[in-house]
Biopython code that builds the backbone (N, CA, C, O; Angstrom):
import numpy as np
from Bio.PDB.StructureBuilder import StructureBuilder

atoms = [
    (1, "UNK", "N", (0.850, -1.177, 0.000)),
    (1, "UNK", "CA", (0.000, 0.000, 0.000)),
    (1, "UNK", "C", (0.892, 1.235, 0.000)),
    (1, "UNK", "O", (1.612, 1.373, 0.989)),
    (2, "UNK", "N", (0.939, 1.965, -0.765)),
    (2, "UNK", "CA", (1.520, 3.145, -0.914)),
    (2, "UNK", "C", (0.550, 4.721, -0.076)),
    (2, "UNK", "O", (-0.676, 4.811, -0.018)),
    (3, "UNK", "N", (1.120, 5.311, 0.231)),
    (3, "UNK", "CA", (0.993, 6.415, 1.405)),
    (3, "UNK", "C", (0.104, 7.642, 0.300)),
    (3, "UNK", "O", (0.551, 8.085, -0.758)),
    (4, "UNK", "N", (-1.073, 7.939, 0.858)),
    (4, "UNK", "CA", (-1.597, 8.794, -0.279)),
    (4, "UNK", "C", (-1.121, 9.955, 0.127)),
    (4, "UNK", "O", (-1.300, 10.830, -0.721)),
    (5, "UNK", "N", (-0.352, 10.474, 1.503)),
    (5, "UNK", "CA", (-0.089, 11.847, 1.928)),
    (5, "UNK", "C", (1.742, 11.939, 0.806)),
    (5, "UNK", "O", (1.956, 12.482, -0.278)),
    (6, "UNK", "N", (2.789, 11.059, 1.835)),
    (6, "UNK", "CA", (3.819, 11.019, 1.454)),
    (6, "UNK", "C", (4.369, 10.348, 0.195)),
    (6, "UNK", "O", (5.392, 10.737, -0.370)),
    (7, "UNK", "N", (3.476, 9.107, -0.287)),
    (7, "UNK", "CA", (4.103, 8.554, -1.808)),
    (7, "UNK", "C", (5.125, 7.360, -0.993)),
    (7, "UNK", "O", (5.999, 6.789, -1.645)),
    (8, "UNK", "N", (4.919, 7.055, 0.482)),
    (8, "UNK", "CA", (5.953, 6.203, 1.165)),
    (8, "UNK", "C", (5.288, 4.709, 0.691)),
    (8, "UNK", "O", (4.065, 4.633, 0.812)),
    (9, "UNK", "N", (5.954, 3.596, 0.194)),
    (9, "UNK", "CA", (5.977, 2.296, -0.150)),
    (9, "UNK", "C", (5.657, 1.336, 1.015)),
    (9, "UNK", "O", (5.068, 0.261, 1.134)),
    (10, "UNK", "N", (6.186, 2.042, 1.672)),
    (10, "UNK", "CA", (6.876, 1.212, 3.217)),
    (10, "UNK", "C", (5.757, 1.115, 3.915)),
    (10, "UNK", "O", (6.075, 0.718, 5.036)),
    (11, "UNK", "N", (4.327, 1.307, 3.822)),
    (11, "UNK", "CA", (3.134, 1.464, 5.028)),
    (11, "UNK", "C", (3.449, 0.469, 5.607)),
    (11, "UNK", "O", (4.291, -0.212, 5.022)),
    (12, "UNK", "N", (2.947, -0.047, 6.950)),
    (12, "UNK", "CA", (2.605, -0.939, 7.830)),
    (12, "UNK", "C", (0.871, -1.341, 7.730)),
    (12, "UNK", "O", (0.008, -0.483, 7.915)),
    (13, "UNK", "N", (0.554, -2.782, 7.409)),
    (13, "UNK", "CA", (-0.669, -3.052, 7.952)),
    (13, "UNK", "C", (-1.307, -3.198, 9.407)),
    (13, "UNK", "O", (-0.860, -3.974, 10.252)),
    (14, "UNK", "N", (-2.388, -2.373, 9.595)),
    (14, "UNK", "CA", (-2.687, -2.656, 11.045)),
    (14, "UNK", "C", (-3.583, -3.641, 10.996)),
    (14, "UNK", "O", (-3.726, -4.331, 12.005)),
    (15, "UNK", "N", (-4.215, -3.857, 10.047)),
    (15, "UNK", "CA", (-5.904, -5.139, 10.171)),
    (15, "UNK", "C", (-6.322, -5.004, 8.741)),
    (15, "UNK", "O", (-6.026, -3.912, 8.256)),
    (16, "UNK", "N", (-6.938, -5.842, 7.945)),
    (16, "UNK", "CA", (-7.205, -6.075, 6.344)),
    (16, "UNK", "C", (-7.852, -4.220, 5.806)),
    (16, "UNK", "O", (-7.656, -3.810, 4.662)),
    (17, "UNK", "N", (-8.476, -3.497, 6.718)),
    (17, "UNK", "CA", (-8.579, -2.280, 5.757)),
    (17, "UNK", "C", (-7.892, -1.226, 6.609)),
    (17, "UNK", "O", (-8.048, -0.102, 6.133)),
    (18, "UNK", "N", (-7.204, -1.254, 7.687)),
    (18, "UNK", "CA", (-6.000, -0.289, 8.069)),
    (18, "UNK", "C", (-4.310, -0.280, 8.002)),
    (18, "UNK", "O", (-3.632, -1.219, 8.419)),
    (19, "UNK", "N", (-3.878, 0.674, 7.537)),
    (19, "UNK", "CA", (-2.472, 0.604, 6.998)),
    (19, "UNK", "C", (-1.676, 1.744, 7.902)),
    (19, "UNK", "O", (-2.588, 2.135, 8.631)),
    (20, "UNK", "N", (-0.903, 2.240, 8.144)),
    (20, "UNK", "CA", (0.273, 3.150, 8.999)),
    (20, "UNK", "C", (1.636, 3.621, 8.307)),
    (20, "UNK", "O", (2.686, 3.013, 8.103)),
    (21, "UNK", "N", (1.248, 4.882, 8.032)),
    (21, "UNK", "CA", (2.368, 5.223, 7.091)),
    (21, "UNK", "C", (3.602, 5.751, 8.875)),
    (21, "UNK", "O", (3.099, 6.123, 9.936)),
    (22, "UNK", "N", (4.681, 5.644, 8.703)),
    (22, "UNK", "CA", (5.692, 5.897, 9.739)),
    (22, "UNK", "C", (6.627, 6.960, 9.323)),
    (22, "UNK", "O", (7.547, 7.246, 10.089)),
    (23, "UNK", "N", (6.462, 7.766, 7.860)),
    (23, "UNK", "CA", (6.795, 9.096, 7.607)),
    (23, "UNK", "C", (6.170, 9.944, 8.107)),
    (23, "UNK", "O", (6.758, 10.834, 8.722)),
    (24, "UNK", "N", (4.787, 9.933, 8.001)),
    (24, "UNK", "CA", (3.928, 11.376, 8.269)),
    (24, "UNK", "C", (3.114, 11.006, 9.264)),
    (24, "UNK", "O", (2.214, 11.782, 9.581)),
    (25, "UNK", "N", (3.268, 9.715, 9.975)),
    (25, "UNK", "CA", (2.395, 9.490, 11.393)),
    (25, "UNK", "C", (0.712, 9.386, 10.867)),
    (25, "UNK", "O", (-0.109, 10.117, 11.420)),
    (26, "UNK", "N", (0.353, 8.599, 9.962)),
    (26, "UNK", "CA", (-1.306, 8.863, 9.505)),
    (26, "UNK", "C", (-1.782, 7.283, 9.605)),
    (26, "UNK", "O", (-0.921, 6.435, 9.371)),
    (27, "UNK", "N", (-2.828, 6.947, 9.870)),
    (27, "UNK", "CA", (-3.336, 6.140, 9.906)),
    (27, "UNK", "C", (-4.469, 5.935, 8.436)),
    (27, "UNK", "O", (-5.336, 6.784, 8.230)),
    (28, "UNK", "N", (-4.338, 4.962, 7.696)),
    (28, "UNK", "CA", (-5.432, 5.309, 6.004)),
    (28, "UNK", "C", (-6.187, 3.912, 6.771)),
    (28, "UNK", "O", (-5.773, 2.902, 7.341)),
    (29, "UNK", "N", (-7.325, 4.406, 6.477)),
    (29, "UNK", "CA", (-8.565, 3.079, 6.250)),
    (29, "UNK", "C", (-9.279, 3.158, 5.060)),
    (29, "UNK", "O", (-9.405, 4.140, 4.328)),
    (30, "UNK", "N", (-9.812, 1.852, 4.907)),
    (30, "UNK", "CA", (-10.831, 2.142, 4.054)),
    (30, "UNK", "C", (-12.111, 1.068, 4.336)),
    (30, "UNK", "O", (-12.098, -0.086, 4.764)),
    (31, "UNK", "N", (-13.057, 1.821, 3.973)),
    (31, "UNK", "CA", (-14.604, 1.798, 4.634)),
    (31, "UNK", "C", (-14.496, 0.815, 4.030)),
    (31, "UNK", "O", (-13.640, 0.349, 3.277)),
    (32, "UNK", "N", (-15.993, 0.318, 4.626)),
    (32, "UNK", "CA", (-16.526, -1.145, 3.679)),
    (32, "UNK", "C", (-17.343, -0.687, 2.334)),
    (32, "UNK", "O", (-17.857, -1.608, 1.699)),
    (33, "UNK", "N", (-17.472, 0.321, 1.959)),
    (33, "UNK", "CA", (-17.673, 0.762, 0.905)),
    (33, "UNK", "C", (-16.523, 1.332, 0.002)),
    (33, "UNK", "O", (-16.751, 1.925, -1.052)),
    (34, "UNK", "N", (-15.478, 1.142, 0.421)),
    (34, "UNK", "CA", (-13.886, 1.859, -0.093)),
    (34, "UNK", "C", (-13.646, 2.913, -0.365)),
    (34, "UNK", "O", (-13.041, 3.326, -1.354)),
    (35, "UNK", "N", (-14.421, 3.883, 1.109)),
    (35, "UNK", "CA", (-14.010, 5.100, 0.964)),
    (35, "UNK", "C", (-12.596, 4.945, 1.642)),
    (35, "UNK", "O", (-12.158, 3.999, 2.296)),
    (36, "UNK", "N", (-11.848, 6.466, 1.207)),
    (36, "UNK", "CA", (-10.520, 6.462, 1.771)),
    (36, "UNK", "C", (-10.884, 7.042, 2.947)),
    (36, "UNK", "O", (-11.923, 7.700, 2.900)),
    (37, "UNK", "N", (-10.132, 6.960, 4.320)),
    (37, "UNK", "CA", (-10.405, 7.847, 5.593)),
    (37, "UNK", "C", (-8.899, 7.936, 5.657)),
    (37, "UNK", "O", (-8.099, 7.120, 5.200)),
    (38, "UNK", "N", (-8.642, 9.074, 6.307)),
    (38, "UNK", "CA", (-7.184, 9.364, 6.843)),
    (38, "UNK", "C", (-7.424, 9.992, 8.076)),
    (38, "UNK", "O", (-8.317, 10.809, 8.301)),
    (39, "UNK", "N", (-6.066, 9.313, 9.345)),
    (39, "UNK", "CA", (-6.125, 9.896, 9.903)),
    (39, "UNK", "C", (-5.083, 10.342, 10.546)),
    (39, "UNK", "O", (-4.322, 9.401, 10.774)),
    (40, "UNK", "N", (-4.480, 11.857, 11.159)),
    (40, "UNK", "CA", (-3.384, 12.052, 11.595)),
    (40, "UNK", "C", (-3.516, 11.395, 13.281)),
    (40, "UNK", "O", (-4.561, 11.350, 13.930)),
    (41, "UNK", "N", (-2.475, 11.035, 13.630)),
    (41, "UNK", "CA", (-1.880, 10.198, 15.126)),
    (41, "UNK", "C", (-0.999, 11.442, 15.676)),
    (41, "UNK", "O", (0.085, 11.882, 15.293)),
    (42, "UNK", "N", (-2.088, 11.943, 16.980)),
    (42, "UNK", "CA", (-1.450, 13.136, 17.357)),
    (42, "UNK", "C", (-0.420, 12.264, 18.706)),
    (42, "UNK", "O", (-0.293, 11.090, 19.055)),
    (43, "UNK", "N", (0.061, 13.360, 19.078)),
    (43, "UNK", "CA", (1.090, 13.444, 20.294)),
    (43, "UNK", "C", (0.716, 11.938, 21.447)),
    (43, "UNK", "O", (1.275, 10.869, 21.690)),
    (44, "UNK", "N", (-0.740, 12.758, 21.980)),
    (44, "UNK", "CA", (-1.101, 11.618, 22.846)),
    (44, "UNK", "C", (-1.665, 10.352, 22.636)),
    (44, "UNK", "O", (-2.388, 9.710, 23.398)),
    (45, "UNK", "N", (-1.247, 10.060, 21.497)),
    (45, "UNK", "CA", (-1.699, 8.697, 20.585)),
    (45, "UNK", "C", (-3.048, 8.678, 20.224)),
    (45, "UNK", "O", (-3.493, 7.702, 19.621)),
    (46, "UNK", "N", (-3.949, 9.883, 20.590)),
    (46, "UNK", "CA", (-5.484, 9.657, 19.783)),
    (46, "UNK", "C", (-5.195, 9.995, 18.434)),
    (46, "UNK", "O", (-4.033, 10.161, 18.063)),
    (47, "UNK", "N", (-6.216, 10.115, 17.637)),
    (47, "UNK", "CA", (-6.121, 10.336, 16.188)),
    (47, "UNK", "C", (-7.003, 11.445, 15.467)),
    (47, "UNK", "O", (-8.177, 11.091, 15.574)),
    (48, "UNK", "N", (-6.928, 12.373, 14.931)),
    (48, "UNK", "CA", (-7.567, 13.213, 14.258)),
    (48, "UNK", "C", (-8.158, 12.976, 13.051)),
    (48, "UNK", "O", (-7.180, 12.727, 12.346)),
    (49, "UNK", "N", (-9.422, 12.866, 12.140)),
    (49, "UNK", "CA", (-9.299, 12.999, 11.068)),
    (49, "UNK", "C", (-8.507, 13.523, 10.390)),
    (49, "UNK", "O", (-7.479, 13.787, 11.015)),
    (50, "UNK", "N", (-8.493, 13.897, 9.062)),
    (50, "UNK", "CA", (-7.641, 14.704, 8.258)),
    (50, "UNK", "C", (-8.539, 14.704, 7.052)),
    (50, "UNK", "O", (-8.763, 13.661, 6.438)),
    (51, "UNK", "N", (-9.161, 16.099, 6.635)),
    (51, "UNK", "CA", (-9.667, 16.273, 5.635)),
    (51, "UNK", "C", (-9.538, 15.458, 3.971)),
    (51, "UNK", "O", (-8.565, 14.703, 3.986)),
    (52, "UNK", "N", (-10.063, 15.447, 2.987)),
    (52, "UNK", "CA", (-9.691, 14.460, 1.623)),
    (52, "UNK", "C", (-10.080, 15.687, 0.897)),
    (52, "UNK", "O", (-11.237, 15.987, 1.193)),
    (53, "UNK", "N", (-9.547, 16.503, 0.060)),
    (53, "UNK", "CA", (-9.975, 17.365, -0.875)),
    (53, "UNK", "C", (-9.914, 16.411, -2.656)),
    (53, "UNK", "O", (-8.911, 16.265, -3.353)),
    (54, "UNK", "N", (-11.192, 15.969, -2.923)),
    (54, "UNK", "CA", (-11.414, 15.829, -4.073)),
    (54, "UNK", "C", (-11.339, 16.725, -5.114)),
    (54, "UNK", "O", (-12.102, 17.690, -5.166)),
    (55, "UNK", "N", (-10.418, 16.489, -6.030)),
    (55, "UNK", "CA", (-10.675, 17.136, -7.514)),
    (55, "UNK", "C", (-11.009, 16.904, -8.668)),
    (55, "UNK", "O", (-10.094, 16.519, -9.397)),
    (56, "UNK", "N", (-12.393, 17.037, -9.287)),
    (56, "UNK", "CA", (-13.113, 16.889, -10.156)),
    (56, "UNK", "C", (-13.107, 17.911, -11.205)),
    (56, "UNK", "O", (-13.863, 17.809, -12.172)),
]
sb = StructureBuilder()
sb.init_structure("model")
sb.init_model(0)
sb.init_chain("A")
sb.init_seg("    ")
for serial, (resi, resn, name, xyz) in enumerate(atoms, 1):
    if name == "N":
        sb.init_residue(resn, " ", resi, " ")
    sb.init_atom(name, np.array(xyz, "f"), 0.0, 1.0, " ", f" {name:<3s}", serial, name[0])
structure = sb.get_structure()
């Protein structure tokens, strides 16, 4: 799985639809409908969304 923030190769799988990029600290899922979710992994280990700006 490649990193949709950084372009990093290297993700880590956490469970069949979560992955862990270890450049930019983000957590990517994807829904059971295969939306993308991102999320940033703040300081105290909770997690923030992170916006998806589509361009159409």
């Amino acid at each position: 799985m490649k990193c949709p923030i950084c372009g990093n190769e290297h993700t880590g799988k956490l469970s069949k639809s979560r992955y862990f990029c270890s450049n930019c600290f983000i957590e990517i899922f994807y829904s059971k409908k295969h939306e993308l979710q991102i999320f940033k992994i703040l300081e105290d280990g909770t997690t923030s969304a992170v916006p998806i700006a589509i361009n159409n």
